[in-house]
Structure formats: C-alpha cells, structure tokens
N, C-alpha and C positions, 0 to 999 in steps of 0.2 A: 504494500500500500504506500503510493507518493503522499509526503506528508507534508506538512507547511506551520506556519507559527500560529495558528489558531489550534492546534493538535497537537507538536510535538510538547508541549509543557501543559497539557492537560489529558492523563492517563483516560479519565472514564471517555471522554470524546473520542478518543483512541480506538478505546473498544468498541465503542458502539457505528463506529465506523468501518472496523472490520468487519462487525458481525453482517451490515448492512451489505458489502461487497459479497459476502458469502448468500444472503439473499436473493440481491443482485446477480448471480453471474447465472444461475438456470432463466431468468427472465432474459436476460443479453442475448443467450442463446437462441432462445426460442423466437425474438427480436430477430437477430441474424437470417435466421432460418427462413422468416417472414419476407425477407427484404425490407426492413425498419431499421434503416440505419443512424446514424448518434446526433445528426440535424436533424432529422424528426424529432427525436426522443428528445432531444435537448428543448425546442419549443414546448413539446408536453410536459414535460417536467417545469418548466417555468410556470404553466400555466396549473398545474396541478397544487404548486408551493403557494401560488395567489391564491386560488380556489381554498387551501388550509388553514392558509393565516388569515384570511378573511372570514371563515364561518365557527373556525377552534379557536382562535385566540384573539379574541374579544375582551376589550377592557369593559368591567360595567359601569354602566351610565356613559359611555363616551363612546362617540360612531369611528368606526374604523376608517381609518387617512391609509392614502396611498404613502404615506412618509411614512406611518406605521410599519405598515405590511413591508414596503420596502427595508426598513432597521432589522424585521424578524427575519426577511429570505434572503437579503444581503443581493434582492434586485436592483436594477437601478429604475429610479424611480420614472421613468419616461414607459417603460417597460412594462411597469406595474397597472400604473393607467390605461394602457393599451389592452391589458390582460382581463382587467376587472371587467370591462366595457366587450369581455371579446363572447359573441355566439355560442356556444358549447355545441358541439356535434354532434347531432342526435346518435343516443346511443344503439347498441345493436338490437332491432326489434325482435322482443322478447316473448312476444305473444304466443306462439307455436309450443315452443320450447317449454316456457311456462303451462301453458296448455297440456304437455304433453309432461311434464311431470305429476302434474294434479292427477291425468289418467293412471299413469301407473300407479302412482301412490293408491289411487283408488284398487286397482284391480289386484294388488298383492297385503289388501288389507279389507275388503269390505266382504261378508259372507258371502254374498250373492256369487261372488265372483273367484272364490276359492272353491278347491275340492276339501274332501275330509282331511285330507293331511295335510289343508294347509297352502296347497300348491296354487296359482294360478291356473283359473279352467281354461281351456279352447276355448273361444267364445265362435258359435255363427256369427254369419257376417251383419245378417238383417233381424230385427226385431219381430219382423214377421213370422222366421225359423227358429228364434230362440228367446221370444218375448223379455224378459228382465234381464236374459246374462248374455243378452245378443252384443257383439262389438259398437253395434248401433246405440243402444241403449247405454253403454259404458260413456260412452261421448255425450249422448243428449245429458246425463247426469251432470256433467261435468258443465257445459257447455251447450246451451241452446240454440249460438246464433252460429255453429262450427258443423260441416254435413260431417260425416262420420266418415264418407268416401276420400276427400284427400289427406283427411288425416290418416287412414289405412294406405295409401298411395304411397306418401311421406316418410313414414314407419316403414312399411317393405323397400323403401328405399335405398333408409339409412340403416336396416338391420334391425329393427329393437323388435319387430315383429316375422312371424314367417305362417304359411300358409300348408294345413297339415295336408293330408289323402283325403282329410272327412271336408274336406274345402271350409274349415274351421281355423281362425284366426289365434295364433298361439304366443302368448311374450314370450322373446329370448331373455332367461330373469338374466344371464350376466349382461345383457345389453342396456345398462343404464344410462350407458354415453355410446351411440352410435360407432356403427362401423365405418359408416360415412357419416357426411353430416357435418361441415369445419362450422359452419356458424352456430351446432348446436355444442359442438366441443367447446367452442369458444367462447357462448356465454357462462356454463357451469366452468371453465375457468377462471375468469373475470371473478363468478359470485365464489364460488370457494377457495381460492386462497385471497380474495378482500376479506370475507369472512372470518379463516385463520389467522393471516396476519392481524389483525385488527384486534380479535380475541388476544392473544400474545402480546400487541401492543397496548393495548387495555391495560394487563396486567403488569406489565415493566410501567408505565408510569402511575401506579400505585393508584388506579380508581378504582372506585370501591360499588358492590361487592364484586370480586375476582371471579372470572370467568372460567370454565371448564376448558382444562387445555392437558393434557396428558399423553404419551406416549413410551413405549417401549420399543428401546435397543441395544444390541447386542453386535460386536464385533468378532473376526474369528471365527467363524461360523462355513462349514462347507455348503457346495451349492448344493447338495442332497436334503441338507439342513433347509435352507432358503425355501425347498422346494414344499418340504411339510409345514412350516410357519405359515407359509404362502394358504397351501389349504386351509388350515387350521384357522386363521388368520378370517380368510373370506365367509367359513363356514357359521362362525360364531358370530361374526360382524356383520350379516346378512342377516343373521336373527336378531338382532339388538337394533339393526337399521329399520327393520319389520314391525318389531316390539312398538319404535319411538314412535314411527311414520304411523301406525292404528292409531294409538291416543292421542297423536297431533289433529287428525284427523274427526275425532272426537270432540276434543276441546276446540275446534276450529270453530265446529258446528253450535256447542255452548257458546262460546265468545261471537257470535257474529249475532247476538241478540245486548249485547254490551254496546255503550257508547265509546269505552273505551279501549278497545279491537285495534290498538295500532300496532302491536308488538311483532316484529319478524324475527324469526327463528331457525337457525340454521343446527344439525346434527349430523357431521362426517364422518366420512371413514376414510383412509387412504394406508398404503403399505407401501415400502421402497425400498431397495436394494440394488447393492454396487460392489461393482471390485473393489477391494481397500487400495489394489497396487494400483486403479486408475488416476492419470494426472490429475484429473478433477479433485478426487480426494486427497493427492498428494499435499496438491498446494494450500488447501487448508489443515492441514494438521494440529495448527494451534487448536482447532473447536475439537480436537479428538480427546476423547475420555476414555481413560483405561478401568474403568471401573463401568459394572453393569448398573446399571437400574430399572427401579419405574420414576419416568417424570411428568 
C-alpha cells in the first residue's frame, strides 16, 4: 500500500486502509473484467463520497455546504457543487428480478406448493390443469398485473426453471441466481454484498444495536475437505434459508396491516474457497490468522 502523510503517522488509518484495499481488489477485478476502467470508477467514487457526506454526516440544526462536504471528502469544492446538482442514473430495473424472488420465496415455502417432504411440486402450466398449484396461479399470487407466460419464458431462459415429461413446470432449487441472466446476477450482487458490507460497517463504527455478522474459517484444509464443507455447508444452509424465508413470509403478511411496515431485511448465505498458495492470497497475508474460529 502507497502511503503519504495523512497515514504514515496514524497506525488505525493504516489499517483501515488496508483492510479496504483487501475489499477492494475482488471488486477491481470484476470492474476489469467488465471493461470499467479507473476514469469511470474514479467519477463514481466522487460522486458516491458526495452522495455520503451529504445524507450521513449531517450536523444538526445546520444544512449541509458544499464547503462542508468538501472538508469531509477532501473534494474540491467546484466538484462538489457539480456533484450534488448531478442526475443519478437510474438504477438497474429491478422489477423482474424482485418479482421473481417473491415467486420463489413463495413456492419453496407456502403448502400449497410443497410436497410432503417438503420439496417444491411440479406445478402445470395453467390454472385450468392445476387450479391453486398451477404455475399460473403461483404468479397471479404474487402479482396480478404480470401474465405468468413470460415470466415462464424468462425463467426457462435463464435456468431457475425447466420443463419435466408431464409438460409440468419444475424449480431448479440450486438455481437461485441464474445460469444466464447478467442483469439478474447483477442486481443480487449490488443488494448483497451492500447488504454485508454495510452490516460489518455498522458494527466497526460502534452503532448500536450490533448487527448479525458471523462466519466460519478454516485454513489447511485439503480439496477432498472443501468438497464435504461445501455439501454440508449448502445442505444445512438451504434449510435455515427455508426456515427464515416461511416466517419472513408470515410476518410480511402481519406487518403489511401496520402503519409502520418500512423495515427491509436481508438473510444470506455464501461459502468461499481458494488456494492458500494463490497470488491473491499471497499478497494479503497480513489479514491471515493462524488460529481457527467462529467469528
């Protein structure tokens, strides 16, 4: 890390510099990958630091100056002005997407639409052929002003669904993120690690009460190893995802007769693994801990 006189004689800035580079560099990458190169990002990032110090750090009883905002992001203040004053670009239409989680959350949680064990049914296609657990009907529940046909279209598209012999509409339950599908990758990226990081950041600047953030790791580990965690892993976490997803689903339905129904709620899962000998991991080594936990 290039360092300069605002950081070399301040240890905790140090750190928390680093730790951000180490955040930083899977996002760069995927950036790269993108063709989003560092004059892009650098106007966003400008405009993102305005965007922060304008809505978080707010003196009370006193309206926010561009001389302000400029002191806290070390913009210049011509810049700053430009920034506040600047259109925001509409973000990626989420509608579909959101749509189409609501569905699933419904079909791997609501009786109608389970077998005995639990499992997501086949659904037919038309309400005609399968009156309340028709694929038709799983839609209109959801959504009345959405036909159920290109949402079945969209879905066989991107993978999360497939079409059995009984010409009976089936979820692929590991397809919670498309096989295809970048813009639906791309919003549950965007919302879940805003999500995590945010949780995380929450908690490093000591707001109260502390948010749920916990993980387990382990180093050392052969890929035979990897490969049982891995199961083990998805098997248990698919039932705790199930578990949350019914009673969010529950209480959605209580709170939506509430005035005060504004709370959004987020509940992940993710699992990750790397060669220790990969250069990626090399070059942060300071974050490596020789000690196992839970944290």
């Amino acid at each position: 890390m290039i360092e300069n006189t605002e950081t070399s004689d301040n240890p905790l800035k140090k750190q928390v510099l680093k730790a951000l580079q180490r955040v930083l560099t899977p996002l760069i990458r995927f950036a790269l990958s993108q063709g989003v190169n560092y004059s892009m990002l650098h106007e966003l990032l400008k405009l993102v630091y305005v965007q922060v110090a304008e809505e978080d750090f707010k003196l009370a009883q006193r309206q926010q100056t561009d001389s302000r905002i400029s002191l806290l992001t070390g913009l210049h203040r011509k810049d700053v002005h430009r920034l506040r004053s600047h259109k925001e670009d509409s973000n990626l239409d989420s509608s579909l997407v959101t749509l189409g989680s609501q569905l699933v959350g419904l079909w791997i949680s609501d009786k109608d639409f389970l077998t005995e064990e639990g499992n997501p049914k086949p659904l037919p296609r038309l309400a005609s052929s399968g009156g309340k657990t028709s694929f038709e009907s799983l839609v209109a529940r959801v959504s009345k002003d959405i036909r159920a046909r290109p949402v079945l279209d969209e879905w066989l598209r991107v993978g999360v669904v497939h079409i059995d012999e009984h010409d009976q509409v089936c979820l692929n339950v590991s397809a919670f993120v498309p096989n295809a599908g970048f813009e639906e990758k791309l919003f549950f990226f965007q919302h879940n690690i805003h999500d995590h990081i945010a949780a995380t950041a929450h908690n490093l600047m000591n707001q109260k009460p502390p948010m749920l953030e916990r993980c387990v790791y382990y180093e050392n580990l052969s890929i035979e190893s990897i490969n049982e965690l891995k199961t083990l892993a998805e098997r248990i976490g698919m039932d705790a995802l199930k578990a949350v997803n019914a009673r969010a689903r529950e209480l959605q339905e209580l709170s939506s007769k509430l005035e005060n129904s504004t709370q959004r709620f987020t509940f992940a899962l993710y699992l990750y693994n790397v060669d220790q000998n990969n250069k990626n991991e090399i070059s942060h080594t300071f974050y490596r801990r020789k000690s196992t936990r839970i944290d």
